[in-house]
C-alpha positions as CSV (number, residue, x, y, z in Angstrom):
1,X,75.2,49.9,171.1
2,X,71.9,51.3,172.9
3,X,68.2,50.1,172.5
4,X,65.7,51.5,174.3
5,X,61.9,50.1,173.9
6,X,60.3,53.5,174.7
7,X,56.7,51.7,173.6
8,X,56.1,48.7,175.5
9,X,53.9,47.9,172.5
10,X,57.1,46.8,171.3
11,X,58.0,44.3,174.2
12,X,54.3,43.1,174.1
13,X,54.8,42.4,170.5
14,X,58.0,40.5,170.2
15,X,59.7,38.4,172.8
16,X,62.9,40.2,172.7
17,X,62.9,43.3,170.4
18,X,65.9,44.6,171.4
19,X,67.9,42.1,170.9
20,X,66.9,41.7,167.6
21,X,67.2,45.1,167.0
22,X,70.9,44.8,168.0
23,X,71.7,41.5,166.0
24,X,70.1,43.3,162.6
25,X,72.6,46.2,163.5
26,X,75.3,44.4,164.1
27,X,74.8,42.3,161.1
28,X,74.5,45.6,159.0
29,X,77.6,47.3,160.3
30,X,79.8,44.2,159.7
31,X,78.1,44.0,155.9
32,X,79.2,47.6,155.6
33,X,82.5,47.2,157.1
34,X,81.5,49.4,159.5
35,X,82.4,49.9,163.2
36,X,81.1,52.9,165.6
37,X,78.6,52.9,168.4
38,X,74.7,53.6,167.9
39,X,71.4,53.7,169.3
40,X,68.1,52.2,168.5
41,X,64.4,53.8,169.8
42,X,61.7,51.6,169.6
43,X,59.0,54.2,170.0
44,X,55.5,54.8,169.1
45,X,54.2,56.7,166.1
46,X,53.6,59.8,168.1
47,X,57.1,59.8,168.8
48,X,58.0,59.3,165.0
49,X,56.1,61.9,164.2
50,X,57.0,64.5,166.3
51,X,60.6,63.8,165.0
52,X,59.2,63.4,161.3
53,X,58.2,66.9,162.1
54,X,61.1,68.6,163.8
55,X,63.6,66.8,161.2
56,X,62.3,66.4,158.0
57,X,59.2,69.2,158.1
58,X,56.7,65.7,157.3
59,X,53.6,65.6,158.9
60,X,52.9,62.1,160.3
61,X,54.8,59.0,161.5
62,X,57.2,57.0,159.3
63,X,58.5,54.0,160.3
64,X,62.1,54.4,160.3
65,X,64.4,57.9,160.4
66,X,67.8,58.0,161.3
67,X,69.9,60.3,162.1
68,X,73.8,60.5,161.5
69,X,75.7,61.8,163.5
70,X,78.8,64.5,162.3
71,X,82.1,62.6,162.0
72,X,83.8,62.5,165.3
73,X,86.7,61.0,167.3
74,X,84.0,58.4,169.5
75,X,83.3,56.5,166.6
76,X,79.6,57.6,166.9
77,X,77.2,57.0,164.2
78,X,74.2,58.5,164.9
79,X,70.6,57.1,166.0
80,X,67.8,54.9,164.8
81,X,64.2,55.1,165.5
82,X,61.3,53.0,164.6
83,X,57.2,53.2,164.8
84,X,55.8,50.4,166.1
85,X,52.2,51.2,165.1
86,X,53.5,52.2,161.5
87,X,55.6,49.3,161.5
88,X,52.8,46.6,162.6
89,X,51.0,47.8,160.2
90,X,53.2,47.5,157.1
91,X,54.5,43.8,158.3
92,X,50.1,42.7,158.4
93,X,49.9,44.4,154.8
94,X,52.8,42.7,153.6
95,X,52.2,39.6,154.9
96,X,55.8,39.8,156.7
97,X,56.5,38.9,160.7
98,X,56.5,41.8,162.6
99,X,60.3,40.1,163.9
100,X,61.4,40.3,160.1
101,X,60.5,43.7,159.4
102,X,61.7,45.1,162.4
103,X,65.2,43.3,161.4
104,X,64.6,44.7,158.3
105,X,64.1,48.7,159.1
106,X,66.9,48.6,161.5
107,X,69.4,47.3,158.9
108,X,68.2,49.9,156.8
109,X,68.8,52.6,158.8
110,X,72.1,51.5,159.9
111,X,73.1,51.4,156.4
112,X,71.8,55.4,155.6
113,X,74.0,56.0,159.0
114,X,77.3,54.4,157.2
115,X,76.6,56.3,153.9
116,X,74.0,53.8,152.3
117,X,70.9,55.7,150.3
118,X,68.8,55.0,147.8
119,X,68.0,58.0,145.9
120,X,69.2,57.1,142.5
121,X,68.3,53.5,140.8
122,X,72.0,52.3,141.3
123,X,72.0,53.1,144.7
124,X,69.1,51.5,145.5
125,X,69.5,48.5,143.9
126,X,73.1,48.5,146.0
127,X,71.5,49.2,149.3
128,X,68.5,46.7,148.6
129,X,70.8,43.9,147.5
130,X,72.8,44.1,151.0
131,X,69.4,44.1,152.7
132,X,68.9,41.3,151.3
133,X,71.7,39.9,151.9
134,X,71.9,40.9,155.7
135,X,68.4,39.7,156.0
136,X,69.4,36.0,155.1
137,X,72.2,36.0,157.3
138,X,69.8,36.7,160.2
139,X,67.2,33.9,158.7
140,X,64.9,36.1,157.6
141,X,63.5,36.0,154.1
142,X,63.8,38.6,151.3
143,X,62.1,41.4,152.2
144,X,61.7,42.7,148.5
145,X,60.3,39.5,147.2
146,X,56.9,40.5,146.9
147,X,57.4,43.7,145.1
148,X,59.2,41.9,142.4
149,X,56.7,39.0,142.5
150,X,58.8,36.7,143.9
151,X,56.7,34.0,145.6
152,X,58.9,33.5,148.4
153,X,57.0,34.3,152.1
154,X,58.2,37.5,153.8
């Protein structure tokens, strides 16, 4: 598995974003019963942008895209990237740590690189219950609660 902090808002954020970058993946592919290698980019929203762009014809950042890779003999998954700016900003609106929904986005997108998606209501509520569940085994809280009105603290 490969991180790389490409923003050093990132490291000036978080004491050791990478490596909780690489527990929340690791916790996700062994809730998926998954194995293969990956890698993380903790970049800037510039950088999520210009791949928002060349990928998925969006204009703006997002703060996580991920990108399978085809089936192969390596084992390969695919890659990760997160915005920290985008990301900062959603954890301050949702009253959530910054460590949380970091964990949070990079066990998402590990899932949607093991098959995961969340396009119909069934599928959604699949991938968002083992979030959740991935989430708690890491010690972080729910990260759904509040948009079901849960009272719980993100």
């Amino acid at each position: 598995m490969e991180v790389l902090a490409e923003a050093e808002a990132w490291e000036g954020a978080l004491p050791d974003p990478e490596g909780l970058a690489i527990r929340a993946a690791e916790a996700a592919l062994a809730a998926a019963g998954a194995r293969g290698g990956l890698a993380i980019l903790l970049a800037d929203d510039a950088r999520l942008a210009e791949l928002n762009l060349a990928f998925r014809s969006k204009s703006g950042p997002t703060n996580v895209l991920s990108f399978p890779a085809p089936e192969n003999p390596e084992g390969w998954l695919g890659d990760v990237a997160l915005a920290y700016g985008t990301c900062r900003r959603e954890a301050e609106a949702q009253g959530k740590r910054l460590e949380h929904h970091l964990q949070h986005l990079v066990a998402h997108g590990v899932l949607h690189l093991v098959g995961y998606d969340h396009e119909g209501d069934a599928e959604a509520a699949e991938m968002e219950a083992l979030e959740v569940k991935i989430l708690a085994g890491l010690g972080a809280p729910d990260p759904y609660a509040a948009e079901r009105g849960d009272h719980g603290q993100s």
